[in-house]
C-alpha positions as CSV (number, residue, x, y, z in Angstrom):
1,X,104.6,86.0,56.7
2,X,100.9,86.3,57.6
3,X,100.2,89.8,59.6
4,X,99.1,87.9,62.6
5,X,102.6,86.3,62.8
6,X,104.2,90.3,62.2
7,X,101.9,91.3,64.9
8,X,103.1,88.1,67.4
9,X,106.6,88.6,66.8
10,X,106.6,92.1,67.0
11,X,104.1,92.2,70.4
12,X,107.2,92.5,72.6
13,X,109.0,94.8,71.0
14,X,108.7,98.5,71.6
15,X,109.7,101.1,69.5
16,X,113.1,102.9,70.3
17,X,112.4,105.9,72.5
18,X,114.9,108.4,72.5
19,X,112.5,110.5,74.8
20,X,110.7,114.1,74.1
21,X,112.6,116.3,71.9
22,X,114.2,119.7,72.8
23,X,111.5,121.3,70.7
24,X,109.0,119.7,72.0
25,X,110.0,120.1,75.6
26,X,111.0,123.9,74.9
27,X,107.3,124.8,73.5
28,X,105.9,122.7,76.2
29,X,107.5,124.4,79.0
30,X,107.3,127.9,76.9
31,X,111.3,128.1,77.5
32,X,113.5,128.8,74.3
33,X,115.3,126.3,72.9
34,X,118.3,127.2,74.3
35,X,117.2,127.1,77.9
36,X,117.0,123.2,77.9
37,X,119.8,120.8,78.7
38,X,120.2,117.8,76.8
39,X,122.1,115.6,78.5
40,X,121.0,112.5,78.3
41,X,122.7,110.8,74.7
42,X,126.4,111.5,75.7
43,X,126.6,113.7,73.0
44,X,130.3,115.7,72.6
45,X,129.3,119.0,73.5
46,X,133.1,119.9,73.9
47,X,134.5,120.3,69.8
48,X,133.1,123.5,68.9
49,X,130.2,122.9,66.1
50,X,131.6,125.9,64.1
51,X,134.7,123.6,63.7
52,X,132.5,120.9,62.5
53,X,130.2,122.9,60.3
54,X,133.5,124.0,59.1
55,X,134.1,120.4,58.0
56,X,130.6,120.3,56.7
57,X,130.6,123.2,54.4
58,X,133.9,122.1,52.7
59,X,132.6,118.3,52.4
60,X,129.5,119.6,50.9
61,X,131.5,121.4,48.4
62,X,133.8,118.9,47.6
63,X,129.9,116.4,47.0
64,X,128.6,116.1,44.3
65,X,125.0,114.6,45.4
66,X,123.8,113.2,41.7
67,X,126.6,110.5,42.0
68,X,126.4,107.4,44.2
69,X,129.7,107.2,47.2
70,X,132.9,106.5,44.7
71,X,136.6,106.7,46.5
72,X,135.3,108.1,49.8
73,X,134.8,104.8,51.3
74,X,138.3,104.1,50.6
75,X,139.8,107.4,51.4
76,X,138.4,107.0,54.6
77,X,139.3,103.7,55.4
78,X,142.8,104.6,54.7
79,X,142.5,107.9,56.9
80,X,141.2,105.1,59.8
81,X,143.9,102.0,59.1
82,X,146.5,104.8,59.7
83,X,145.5,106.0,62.6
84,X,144.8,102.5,64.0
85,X,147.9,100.9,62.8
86,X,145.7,98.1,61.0
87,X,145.4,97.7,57.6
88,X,142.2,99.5,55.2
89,X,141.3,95.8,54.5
90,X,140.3,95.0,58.4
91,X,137.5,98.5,58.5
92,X,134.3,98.5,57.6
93,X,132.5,101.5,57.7
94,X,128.8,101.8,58.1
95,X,125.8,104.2,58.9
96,X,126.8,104.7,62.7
97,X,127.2,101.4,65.3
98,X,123.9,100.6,65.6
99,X,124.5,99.8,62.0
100,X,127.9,97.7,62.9
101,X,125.8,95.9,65.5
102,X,123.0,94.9,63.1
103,X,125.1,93.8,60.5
104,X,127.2,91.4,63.1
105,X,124.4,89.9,64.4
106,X,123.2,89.4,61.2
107,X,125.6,87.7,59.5
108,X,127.3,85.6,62.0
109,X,123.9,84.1,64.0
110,X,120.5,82.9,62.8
111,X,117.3,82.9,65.0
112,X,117.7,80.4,67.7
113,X,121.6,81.2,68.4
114,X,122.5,82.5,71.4
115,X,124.0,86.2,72.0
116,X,125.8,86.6,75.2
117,X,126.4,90.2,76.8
118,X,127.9,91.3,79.8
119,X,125.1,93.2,81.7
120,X,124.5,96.0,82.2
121,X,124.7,96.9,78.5
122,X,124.1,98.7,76.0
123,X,120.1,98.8,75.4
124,X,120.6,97.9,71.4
125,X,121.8,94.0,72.1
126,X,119.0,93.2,73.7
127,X,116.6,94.8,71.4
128,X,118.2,93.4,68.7
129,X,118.6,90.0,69.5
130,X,114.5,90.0,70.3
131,X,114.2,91.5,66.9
132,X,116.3,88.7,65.0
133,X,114.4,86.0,67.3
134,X,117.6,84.8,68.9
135,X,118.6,83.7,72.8
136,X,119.8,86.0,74.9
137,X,122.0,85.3,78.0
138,X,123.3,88.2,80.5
139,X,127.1,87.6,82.0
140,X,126.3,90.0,85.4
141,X,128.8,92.0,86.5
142,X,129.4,92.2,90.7
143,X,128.4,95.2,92.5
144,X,131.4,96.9,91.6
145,X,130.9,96.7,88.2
146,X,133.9,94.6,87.7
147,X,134.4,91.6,85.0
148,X,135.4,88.5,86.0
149,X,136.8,86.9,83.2
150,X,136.9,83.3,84.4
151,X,133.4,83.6,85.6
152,X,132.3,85.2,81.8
153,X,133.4,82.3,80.3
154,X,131.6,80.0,82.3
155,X,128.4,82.1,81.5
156,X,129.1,82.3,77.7
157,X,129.2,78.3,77.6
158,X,127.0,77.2,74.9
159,X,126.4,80.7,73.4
160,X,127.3,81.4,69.4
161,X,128.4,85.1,70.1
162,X,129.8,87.7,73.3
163,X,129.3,91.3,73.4
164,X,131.7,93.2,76.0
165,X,131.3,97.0,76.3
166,X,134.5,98.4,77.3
167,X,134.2,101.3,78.3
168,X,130.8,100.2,79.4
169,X,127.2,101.9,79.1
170,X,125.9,102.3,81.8
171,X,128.7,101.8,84.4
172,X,130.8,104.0,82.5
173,X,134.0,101.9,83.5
174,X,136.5,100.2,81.3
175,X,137.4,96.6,82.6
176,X,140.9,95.8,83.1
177,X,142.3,94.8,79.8
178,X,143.6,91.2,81.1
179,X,140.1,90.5,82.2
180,X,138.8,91.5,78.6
181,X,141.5,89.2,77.0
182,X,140.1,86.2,78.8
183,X,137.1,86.8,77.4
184,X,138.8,87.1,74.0
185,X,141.1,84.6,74.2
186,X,138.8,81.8,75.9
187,X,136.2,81.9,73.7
188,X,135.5,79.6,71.1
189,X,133.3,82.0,68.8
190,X,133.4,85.4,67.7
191,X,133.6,88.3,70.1
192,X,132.3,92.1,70.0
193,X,134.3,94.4,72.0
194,X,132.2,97.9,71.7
195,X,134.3,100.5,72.1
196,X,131.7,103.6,71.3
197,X,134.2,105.4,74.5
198,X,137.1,104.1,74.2
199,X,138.8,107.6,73.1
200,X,137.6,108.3,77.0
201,X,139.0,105.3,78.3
202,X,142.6,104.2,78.5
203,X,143.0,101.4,76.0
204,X,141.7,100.1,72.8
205,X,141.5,96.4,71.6
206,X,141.9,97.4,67.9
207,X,145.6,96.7,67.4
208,X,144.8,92.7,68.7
209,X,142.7,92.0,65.9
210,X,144.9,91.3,63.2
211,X,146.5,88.1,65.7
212,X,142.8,87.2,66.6
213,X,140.4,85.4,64.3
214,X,137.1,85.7,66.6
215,X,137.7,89.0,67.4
216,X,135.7,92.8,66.2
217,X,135.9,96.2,67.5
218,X,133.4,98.5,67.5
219,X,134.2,101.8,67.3
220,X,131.8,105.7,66.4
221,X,132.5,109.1,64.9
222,X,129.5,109.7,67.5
223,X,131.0,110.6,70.5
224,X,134.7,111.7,70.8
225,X,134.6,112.9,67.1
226,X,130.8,114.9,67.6
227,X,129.1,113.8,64.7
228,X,126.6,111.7,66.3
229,X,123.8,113.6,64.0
230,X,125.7,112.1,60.8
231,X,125.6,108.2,62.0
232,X,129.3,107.0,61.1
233,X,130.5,104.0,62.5
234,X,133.1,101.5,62.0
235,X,134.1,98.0,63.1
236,X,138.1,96.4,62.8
237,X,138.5,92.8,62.9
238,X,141.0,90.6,61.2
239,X,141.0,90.4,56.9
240,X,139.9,86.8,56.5
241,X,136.1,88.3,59.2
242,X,136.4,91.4,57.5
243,X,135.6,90.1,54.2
244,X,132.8,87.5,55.0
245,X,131.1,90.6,56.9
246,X,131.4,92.9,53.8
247,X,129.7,90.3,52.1
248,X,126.5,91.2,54.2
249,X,126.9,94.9,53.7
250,X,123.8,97.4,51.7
251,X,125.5,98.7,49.0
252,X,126.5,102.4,49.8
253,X,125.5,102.1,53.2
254,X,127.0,105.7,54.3
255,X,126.7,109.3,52.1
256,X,129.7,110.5,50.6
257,X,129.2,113.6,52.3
258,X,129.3,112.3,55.2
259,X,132.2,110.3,54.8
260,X,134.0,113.2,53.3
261,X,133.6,114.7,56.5
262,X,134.7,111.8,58.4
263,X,138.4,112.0,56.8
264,X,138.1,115.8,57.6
265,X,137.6,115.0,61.2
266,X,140.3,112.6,61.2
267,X,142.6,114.8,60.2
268,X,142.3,117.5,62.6
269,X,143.3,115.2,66.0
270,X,144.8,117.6,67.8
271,X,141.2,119.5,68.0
272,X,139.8,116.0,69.0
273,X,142.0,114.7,71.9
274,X,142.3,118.6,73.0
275,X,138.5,118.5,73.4
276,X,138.7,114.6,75.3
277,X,141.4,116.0,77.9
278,X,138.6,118.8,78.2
279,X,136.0,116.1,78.7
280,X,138.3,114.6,81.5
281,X,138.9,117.4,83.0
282,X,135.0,118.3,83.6
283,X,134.2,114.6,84.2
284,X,136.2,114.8,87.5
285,X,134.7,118.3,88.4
286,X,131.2,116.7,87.8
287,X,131.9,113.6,89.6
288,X,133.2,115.8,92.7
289,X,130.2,117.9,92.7
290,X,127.6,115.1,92.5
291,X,129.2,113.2,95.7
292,X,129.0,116.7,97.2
293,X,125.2,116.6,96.8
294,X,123.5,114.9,99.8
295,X,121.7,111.6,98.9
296,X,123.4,111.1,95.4
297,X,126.7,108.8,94.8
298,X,128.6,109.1,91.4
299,X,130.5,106.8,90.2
300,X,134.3,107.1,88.5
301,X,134.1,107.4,84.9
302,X,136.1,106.3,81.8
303,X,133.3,107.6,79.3
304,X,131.9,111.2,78.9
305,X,128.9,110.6,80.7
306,X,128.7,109.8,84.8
307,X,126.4,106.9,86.0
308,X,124.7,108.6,89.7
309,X,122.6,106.9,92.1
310,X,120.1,108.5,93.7
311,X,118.2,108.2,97.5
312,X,114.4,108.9,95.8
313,X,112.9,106.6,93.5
314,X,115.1,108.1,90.2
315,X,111.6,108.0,87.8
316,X,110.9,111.3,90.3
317,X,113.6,112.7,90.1
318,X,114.1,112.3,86.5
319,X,110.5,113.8,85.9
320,X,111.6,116.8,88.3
321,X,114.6,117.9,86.2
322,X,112.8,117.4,83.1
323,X,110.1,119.8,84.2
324,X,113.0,122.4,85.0
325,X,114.0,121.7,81.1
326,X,116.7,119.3,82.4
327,X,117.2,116.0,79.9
328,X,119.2,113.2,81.5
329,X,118.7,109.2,80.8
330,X,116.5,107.0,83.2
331,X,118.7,103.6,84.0
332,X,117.1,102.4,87.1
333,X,118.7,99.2,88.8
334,X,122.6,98.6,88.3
335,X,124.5,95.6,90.1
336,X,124.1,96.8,94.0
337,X,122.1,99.9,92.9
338,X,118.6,100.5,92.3
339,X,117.7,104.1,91.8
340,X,120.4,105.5,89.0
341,X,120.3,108.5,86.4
342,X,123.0,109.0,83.5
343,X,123.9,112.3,83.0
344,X,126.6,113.5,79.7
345,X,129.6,115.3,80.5
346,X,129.0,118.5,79.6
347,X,130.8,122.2,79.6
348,X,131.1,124.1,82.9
349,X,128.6,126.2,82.5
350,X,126.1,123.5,81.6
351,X,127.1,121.3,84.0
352,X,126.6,124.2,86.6
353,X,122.9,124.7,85.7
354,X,122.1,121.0,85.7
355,X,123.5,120.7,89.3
356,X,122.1,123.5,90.8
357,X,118.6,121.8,89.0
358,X,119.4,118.8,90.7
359,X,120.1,120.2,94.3
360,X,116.6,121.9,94.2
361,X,115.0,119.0,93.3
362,X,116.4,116.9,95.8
363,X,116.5,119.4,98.4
């Protein structure tokens, strides 16, 4: 490929932007570090990271880094079919789910399929598909964010693959699982459900795969598990898709450290779903004391972040709270809404300073 094509085929694509940094924000705004909030990458700020590093040290001692990834690979994916109730034969495990998302785009559609997503979504089907040169059809949700699964399958006509994000980012809601199963079940091609928050939510599709042959769960160690600065990801889907997806996998594609630490975290579950009932508890307090705040509306939440939409234009107000060393996510329009921030579940405390930030900003 000449450079002039590179440069066409890469004119419209923009580099991911996962805004300024902490560090760079703190020195700009001479604050220390730990003065600025950042919540805007639904990170799990709930396990405590002494825990983790905990899991870290003993992984690291357990590594040996000369020697390429042996049994850990397996060891996890037996740690995962367990607590699944699937077999080690339906995981793959990769370098996080941006990972899992590149390599099933990849290997089940060439450029000039079709990718069909229900919309709003998750920012990385959209950039990917432009990036592998295929079509790209949205399946809107109504106002309410709701999923109507007749009306999906009508828009997915003539597409080659459907991604569902359940629960969904940004509207932070999980659709009813009957809807969902239409979708599945109706489709004639494979399906993606993405279920980065479904420890948040109140159903997973996982246990359906091994009946299904179109069908692949996403799931991350990013969120509910707080390793999000490790990238480990997985996807479940029936033996026979399993293997013809292994077949498009990088060798080694994840550290043996890492997934040493992975089994760790597995292990220890009643530290995980003690800190998700923590994250539901302070979702409901955060969602009472945004609807509290004149001009904003929050809306319920199945994830560990809260979709809010604001009365200002929400590029001001996002630039306001950001000069107060606040970091939350810019969304814009939603179905029915135009001005709307994202903001991650946080601790009390933390979710205390960001709404007092926000009630002087909008006051």
């Amino acid at each position: 490929m000449s450079l002039e094509r590179l440069a066409q085929r890469t004119e419209e694509l923009e580099p991911y932007d996962p805004d300024e940094s902490v560090e760079a924000l703190a020195e700009r705004l001479n604050l220390p570090r730990d003065q600025i909030l950042k919540l805007n990458a639904n990170e799990n700020l709930f396990l405590p990271a002494s825990t983790l590093r905990r899991f870290m040290v003993e992984a690291a001692s357990e590594t040996d880094p000369r020697l390429y990834p042996g049994g850990e690979r397996e060891a996890l994916a037996r740690e995962l079919a367990q607590l699944n109730g699937v077999t080690k034969d339906q995981i793959l495990i990769a370098s996080g789910g941006d990972q899992i998302i590149g390599l099933v785009l990849s290997s089940l559609l060439r450029p000039g399929d079709t990718l069909a997503a229900v919309t709003p979504t998750f920012s990385m089907y959209p950039r990917t598909a432009k990036a592998m040169g295929l079509g790209y059809t949205s399946v809107p949700l109504d106002e309410h964010f709701l999923l109507n699964g007749d009306r999906a399958l009508e828009d997915t006509r003539g597409a080659d693959l459907v991604v569902i994000c359940s629960p969904n980012n940004p509207t932070s809601n999980q659709f009813p699982l009957e809807k969902v199963m239409k979708v599945v079940d109706g489709f004639d091609g494979p399906v993606l459900i993405d279920e980065a928050y479904a420890e948040f939510g109140g159903y997973s599709l996982i246990r359906e795969t091994s009946d299904r042959g179109n069908l692949i769960v996403l799931r991350t160690f990013s969120k509910a598990y707080g390793l999000a600065g490790l990238r480990l990801g997985y996807a479940v889907s029936n033996n026979t898709l399993a293997r013809r997806l292994s077949k498009y996998m990088m060798p080694f594609p994840v550290p043996g450290f890492v997934l040493r630490v992975g089994v760790k975290a597995l292990r220890e579950q009643e530290v995980i779903r003690s800190a998700v009932e923590e994250v539901k508890v302070e979702r409901s307090f955060l969602i009472k004391s945004l609807n509290e705040v004149p001009g904003v509306q929050a809306f319920p939440s199945e994830t560990n972040f809260v979709l809010f939409s604001l009365d200002r234009p929400y590029e001001e107000v996002y630039s306001e709270l950001k000069e107060r060393g606040v970091l939350v996510r810019r969304i814009g329009s939603v179905p029915g809404r135009r001005d709307c921030l994202r903001v991650t579940v946080a601790p009390r405390r933390i979710s205390g300073r960001f709404l007092e930030a926000l009630r002087e900003v909008l006051a």
